[in-house]
C-alpha positions in Angstrom: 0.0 0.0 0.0 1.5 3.2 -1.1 2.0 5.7 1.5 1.5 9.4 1.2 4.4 11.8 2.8 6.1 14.8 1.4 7.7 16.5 4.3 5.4 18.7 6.5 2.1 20.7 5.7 2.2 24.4 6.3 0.5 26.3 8.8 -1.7 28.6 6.1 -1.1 31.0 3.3 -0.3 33.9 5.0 2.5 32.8 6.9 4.6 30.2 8.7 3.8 29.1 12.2 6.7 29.5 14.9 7.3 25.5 14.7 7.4 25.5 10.8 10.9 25.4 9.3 12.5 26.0 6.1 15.2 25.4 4.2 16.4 24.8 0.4 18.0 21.8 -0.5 21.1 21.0 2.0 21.6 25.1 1.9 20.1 28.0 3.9 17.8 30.6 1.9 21.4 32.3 1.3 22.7 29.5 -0.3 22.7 29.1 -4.2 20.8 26.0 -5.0 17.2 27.1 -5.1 16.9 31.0 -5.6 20.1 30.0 -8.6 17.2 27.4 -10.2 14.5 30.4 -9.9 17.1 32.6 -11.7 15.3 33.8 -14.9 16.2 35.5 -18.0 12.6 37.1 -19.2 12.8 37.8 -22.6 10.1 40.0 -24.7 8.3 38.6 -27.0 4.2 38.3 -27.6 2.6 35.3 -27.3 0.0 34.4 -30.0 -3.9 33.2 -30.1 -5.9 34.7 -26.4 -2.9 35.5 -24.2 -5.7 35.7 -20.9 -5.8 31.7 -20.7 -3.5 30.5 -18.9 -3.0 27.1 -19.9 -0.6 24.6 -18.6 0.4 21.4 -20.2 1.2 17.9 -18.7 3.6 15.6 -20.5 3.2 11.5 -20.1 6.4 10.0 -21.3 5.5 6.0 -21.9 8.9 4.6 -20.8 10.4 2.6 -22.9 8.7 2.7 -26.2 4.5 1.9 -26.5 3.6 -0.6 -29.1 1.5 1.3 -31.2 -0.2 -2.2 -32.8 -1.4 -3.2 -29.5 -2.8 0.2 -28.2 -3.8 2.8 -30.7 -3.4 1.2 -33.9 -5.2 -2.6 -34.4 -4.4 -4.2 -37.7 -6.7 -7.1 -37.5 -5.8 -8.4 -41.0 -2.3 -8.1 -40.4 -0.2 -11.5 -41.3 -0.5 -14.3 -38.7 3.2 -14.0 -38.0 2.9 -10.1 -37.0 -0.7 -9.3 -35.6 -1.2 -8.4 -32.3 -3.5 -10.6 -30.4 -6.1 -7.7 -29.1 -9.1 -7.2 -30.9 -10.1 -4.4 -32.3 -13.1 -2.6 -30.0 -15.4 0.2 -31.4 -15.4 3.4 -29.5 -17.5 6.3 -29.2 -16.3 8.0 -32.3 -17.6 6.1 -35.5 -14.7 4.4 -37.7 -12.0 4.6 -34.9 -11.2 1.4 -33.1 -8.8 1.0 -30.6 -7.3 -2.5 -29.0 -9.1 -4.2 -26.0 -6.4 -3.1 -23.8 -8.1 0.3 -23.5 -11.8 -0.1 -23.2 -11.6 3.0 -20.8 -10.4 5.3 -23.8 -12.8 4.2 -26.1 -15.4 5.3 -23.7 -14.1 9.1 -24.6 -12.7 8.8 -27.4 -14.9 11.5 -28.9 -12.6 13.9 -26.0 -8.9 12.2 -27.5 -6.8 13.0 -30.7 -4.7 10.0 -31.8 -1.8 10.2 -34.0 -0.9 7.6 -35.1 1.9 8.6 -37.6 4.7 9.6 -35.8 7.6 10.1 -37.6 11.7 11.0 -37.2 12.3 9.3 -34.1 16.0 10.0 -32.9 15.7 6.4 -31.8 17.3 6.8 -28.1 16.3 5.1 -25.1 15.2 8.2 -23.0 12.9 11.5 -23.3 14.6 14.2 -24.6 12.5 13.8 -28.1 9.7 13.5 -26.8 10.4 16.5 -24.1 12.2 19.0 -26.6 10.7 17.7 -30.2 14.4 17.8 -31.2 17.5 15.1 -32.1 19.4 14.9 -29.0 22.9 16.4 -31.2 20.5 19.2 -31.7 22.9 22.2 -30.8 25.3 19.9 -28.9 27.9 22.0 -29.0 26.3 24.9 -27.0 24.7 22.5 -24.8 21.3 21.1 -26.9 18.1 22.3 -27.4 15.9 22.9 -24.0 13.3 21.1 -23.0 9.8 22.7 -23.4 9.2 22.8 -19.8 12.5 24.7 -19.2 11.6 27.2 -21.9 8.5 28.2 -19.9 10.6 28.6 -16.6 12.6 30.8 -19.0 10.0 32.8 -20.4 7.1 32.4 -18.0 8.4 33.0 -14.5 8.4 35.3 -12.1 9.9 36.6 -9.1 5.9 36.5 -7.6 5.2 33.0 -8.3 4.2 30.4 -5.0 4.8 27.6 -7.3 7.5 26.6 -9.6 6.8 26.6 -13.5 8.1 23.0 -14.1 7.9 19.7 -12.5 9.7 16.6 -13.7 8.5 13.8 -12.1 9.6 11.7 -14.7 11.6 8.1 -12.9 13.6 5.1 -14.9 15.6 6.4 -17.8 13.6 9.8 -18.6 15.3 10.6 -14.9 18.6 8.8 -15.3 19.3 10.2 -18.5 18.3 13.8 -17.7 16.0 14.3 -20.3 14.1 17.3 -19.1 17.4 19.3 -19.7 17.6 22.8 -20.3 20.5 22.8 -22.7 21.3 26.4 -24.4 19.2 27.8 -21.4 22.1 27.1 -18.8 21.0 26.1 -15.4 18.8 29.0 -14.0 16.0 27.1 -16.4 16.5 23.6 -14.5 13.3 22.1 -13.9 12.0 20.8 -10.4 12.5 17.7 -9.6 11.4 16.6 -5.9 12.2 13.0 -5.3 9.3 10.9 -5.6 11.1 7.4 -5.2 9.5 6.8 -1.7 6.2 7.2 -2.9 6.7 5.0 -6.3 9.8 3.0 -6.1 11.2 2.5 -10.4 13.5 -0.5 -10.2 16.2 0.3 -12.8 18.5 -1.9 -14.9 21.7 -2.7 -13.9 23.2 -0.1 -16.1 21.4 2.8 -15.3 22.1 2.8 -11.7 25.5 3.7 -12.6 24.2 5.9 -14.5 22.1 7.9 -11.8 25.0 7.6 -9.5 26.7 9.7 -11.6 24.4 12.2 -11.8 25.2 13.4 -7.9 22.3 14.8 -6.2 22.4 18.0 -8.0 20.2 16.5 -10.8 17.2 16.6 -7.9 15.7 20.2 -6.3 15.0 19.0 -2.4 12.4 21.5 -1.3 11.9 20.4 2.2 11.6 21.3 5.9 14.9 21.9 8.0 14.2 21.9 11.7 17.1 23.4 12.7 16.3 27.1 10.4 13.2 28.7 11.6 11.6 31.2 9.3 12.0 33.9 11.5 15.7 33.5 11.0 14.8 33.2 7.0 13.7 37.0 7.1 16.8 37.9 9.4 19.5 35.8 7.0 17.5 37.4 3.9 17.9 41.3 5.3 21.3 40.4 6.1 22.2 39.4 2.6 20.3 42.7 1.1 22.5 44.3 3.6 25.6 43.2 3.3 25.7 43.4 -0.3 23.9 46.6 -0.8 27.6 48.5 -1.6 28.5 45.9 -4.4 25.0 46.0 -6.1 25.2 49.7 -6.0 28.3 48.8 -8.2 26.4 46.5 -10.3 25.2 48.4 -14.0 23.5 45.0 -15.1 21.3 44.6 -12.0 22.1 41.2 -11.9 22.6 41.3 -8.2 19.2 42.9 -7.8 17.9 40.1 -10.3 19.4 37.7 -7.4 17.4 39.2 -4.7 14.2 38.8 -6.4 15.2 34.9 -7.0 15.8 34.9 -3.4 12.6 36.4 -2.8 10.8 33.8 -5.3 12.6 30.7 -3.3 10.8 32.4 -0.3 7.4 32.5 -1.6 8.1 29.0 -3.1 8.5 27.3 0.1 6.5 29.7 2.5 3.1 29.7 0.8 2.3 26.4 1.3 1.0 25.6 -2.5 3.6 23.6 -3.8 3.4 21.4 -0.6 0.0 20.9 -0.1 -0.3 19.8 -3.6 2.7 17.0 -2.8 1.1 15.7 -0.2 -1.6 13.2 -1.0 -2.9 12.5 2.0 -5.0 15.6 1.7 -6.8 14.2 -1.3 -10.5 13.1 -1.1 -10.6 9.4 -0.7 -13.6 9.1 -3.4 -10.5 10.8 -6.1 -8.1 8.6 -4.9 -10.4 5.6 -5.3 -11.3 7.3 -8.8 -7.5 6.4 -9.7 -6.9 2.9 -8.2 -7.9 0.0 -10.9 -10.4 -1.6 -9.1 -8.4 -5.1 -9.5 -4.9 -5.9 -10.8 -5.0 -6.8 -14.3 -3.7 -10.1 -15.5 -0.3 -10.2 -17.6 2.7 -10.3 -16.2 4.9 -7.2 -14.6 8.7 -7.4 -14.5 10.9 -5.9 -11.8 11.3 -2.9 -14.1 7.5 -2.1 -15.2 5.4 -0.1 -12.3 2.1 -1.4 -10.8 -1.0 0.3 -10.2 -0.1 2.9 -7.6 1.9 3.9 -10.4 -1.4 5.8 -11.7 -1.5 8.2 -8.9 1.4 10.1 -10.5 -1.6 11.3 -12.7 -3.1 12.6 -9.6 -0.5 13.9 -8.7 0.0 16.1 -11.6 -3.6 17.5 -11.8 -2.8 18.7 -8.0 0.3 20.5 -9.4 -1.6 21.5 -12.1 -4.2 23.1 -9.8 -1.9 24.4 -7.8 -0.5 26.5 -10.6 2.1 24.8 -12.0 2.6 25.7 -15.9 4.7 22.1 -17.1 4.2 18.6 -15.5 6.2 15.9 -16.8 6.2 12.1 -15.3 6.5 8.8 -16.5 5.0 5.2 -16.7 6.8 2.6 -16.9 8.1 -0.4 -18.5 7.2 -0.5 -22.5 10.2 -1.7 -23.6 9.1 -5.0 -24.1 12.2 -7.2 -25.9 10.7 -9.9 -24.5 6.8 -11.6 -23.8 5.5 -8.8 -25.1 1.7 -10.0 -25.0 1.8 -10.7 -21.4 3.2 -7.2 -20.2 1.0 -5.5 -22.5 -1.7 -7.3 -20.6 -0.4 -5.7 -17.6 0.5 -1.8 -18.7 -2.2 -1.7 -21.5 -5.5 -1.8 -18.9 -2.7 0.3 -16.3 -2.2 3.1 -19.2 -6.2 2.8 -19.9 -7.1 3.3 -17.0 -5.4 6.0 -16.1 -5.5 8.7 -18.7 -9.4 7.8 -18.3 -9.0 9.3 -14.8 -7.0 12.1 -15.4 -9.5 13.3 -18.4 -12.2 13.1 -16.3 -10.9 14.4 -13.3 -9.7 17.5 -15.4 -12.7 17.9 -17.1 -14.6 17.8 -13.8 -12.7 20.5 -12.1 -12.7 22.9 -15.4 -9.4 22.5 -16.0 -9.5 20.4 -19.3 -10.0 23.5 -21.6 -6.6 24.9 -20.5 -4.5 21.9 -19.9 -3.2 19.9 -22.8 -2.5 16.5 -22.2 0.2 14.3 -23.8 0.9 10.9 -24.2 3.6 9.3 -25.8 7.2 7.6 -25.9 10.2 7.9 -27.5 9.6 4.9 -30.9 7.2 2.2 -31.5 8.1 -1.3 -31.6 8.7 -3.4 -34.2 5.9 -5.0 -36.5 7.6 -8.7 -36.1 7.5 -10.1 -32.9 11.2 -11.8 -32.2 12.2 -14.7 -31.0 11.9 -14.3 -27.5 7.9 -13.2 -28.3 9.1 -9.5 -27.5 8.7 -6.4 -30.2 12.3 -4.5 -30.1 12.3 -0.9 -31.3 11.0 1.1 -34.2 11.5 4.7 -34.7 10.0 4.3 -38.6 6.1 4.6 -36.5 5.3 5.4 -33.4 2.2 6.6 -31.5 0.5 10.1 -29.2 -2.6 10.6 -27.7 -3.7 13.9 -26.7 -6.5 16.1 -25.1 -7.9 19.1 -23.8 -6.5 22.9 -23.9 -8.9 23.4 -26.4 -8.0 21.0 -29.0 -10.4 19.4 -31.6 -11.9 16.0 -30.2 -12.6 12.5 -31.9 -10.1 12.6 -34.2 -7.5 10.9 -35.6 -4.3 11.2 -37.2 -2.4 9.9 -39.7 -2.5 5.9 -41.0 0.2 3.2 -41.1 0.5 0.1 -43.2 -1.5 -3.1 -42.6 1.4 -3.9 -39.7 1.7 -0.7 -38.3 4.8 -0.3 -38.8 5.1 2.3 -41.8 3.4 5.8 -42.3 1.3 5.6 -45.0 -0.5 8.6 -44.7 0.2 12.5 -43.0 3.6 11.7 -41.2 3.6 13.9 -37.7 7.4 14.5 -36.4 8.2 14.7 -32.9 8.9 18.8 -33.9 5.9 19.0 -35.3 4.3 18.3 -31.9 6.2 19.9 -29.9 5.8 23.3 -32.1 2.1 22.6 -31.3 2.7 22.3 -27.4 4.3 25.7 -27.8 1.0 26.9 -29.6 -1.2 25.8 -27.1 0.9 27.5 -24.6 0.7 30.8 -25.9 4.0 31.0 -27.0 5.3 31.3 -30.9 7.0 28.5 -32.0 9.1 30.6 -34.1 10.2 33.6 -31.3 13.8 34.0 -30.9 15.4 32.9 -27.7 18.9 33.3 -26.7 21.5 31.5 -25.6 23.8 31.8 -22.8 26.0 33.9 -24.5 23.4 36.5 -26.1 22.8 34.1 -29.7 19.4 34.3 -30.6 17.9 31.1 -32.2 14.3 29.9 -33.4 12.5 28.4 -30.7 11.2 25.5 -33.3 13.8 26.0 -36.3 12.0 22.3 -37.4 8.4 21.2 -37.9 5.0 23.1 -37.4 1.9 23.6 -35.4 -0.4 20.3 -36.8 -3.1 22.2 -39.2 -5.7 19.7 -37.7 -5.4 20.8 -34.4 -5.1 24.9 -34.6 
């Protein structure tokens, strides 16, 4: 039974109570590590479309790669030696079927956009793709492309905000492999990651645990509770600071230094109002919601050390909190679709898992009026192969692959694109991962093709590849 616990709850919105305690990471509020991270470069710029809606955008990265064949995409007549073995099922939207794994979807189909005619894959076992739109050598040499998350910390926050722009729950190689990176950006657009490991544990290969270790614990933002810094000592440590370098920023032309007290003051706000840690901890959630996203039995299949069971579909929960809470970018992860091996029996397993749960989330958007400005995303970094190998597994496929999306206003009942009679080449309006992610940038208000600069001043397109998808502006 998962538990819930993110450190403590505060006292109210309006200030701390004498026994609540703050602190940043292993730092004080001094300290570098979070008012750095809140550090942000706002460049001009107009959006496009109604700049009053303020929409926000959650990003579901299917670890591991989905099988497009056995979700999304049934090829019934497909030869003996390839076809999946889920039936097609009719769903609310006449002509679109999808497999029996996801009986839940088809019941709101006419609310979902499928693609299924993803194209360009970069064909690496992690997110960046599918959290940039972009080939991971994209700008390499000045440190890639950012993630779209990052580029609204960039562009979209602000020295008044209670919660932070962007939160990458994202676990397994998405994590491991740093996807939600803020390349050209530098690391004043970092997103947030709190650790979320002791509420879903993510075993990971062998290989990546080296991997992690490497990482340090930089690649995580703590934002916890420090008994031994009370917040009255906060204020006295943050007048000291404005004091004791008031003679250097009167020496400062940039303001850069006045820049850093208003991160300082953002950090403040951040962990003082209470927001972001009410909407971490769970245990403040109705039951009746909770029981809304628990799979009312455990499906049959089979799940391996590496794939995630159904608490897993809380993280969904999760995100609407942050969501409602304000956040602008919520990224996470569901693990373990890379499926070498028995592919049938896992897809038994994470099929009804990943079924089930964007069902919940839909509805549980819809039913607090947030649908119409959050856009919901789907998808993983290939598909998997047509012809099932040896060991009954489908290995990976970046010629086709597979999204689902919803809300923010976007068209409804509609798919797509259209593969061959294996699913396994586009036969018909190829989508790239650019081409989606220029359409994430659409729905967020902000033009794909704005200028934003590097670290060093050097302006470049935001999307200098693909499009906003005409079907869905």
């Amino acid at each position: 039974m998962i538990q819930f616990e993110f450190g403590n709850r505060f006292a109210n919105c309006n200030g701390l109570s004498r026994r609540t305690f703050l602190s940043a990471g292993s730092s004080a509020i001094t300290g570098i590590n979070l008012p750095f991270l809140l550090a942000n470069e706002t460049l001009g710029g107009e959006g496009i479309g109604d700049a009053k809606r303020a929409k926000s955008l959650i990003l579901i990265h299917l670890d591991g790669g989905p099988p497009q064949m056995d979700l999304i995409d049934p090829k019934p007549n497909a030869p003996s030696e390839v076809r999946s073995p889920f039936a097609p099922i009719r769903t609310t939207v006449p002509g679109i079927e999808l497999t029996e794994l996801m009986p839940q979807c088809a019941k709101i189909a006419d609310r979902l956009v499928f693609i299924r005619s993803l194209v360009g894959s970069d064909g690496k076992h992690h997110a960046f793709q599918c959290q940039s739109g972009y080939h991971e050598k994209a700008l390499q040499s000045i440190g890639g492309r950012p993630a779209i998350g990052c580029v609204v910390k960039h562009l979209k926050s602000s020295p008044q905000d209670t919660v932070p722009p962007f939160i990458d729950l994202m676990q397994g190689r998405p994590l491991v492999r740093n996807s939600a990176r803020p390349g050209f950006l530098g690391i004043k657009s970092k997103p947030f990651r709190p650790d979320i490991s002791h509420l879903w544990h993510r075993e990971l290969e062998p290989a990546m645990k080296g991997e992690l270790q490497r990482l340090g614990a930089g690649h995580k933002t703590e934002l916890r509770l420090n008994p031994n810094l009370p917040a009255k000592r906060v204020n006295q440590r943050l007048d000291l600071l404005q004091s004791l370098d008031r003679f250097d920023r009167s020496l400062d032309p940039s303001g850069s230094m006045i820049a850093m007290d208003q991160f300082h003051e953002q950090a403040f706000r951040v962990l003082t109002s209470g927001k972001f840690s009410e909407a971490m901890n769970l245990r403040s959630e109705d039951p009746k919601v909770i029981a809304n996203y628990t799979p009312p039995v455990n499906y049959s299949g089979t799940q391996t050390v590496t794939s995630e069971g159904p608490d897993a579909i809380l993280k969904l929960m999760l995100a609407r909190r942050l969501i409602e809470a304000g956040v602008r970018v919520v990224s996470l992860s569901l693990s373990d679709f890379d499926t070498h091996s028995n592919n049938n029996e896992r897809m038994r397993n994470l099929g009804p898992l990943f079924d089930f749960g964007f069902h919940a989330l839909i509805n549980d958007l819809d039913a607090r009026g947030l649908l119409e400005t959050t856009t919901v995303l789907a998808w993983g970094e290939f598909g998997r192969t047509p012809k099932v190998n040896e060991k009954g597994g489908r290995d990976h496929w970046p010629n086709a692959s597979m999204a689902m999306m919803a809300g923010g206003g976007l068209p409804e009942g509609l798919v797509i694109g259209e593969t061959d009679r294996e699913a396994g080449r586009v036969t018909e309006r190829p989508i790239s991962f650019a081409d989606v992610a220029a359409t994430l940038y659409r729905q967020l208000n902000i033009d794909p093709q704005m200028m934003i600069h590097d670290q060093t001043g050097r302006p470049h397109m935001l999307m200098s590849e693909g499009a906003p998808i005409a079907e869905l502006i």
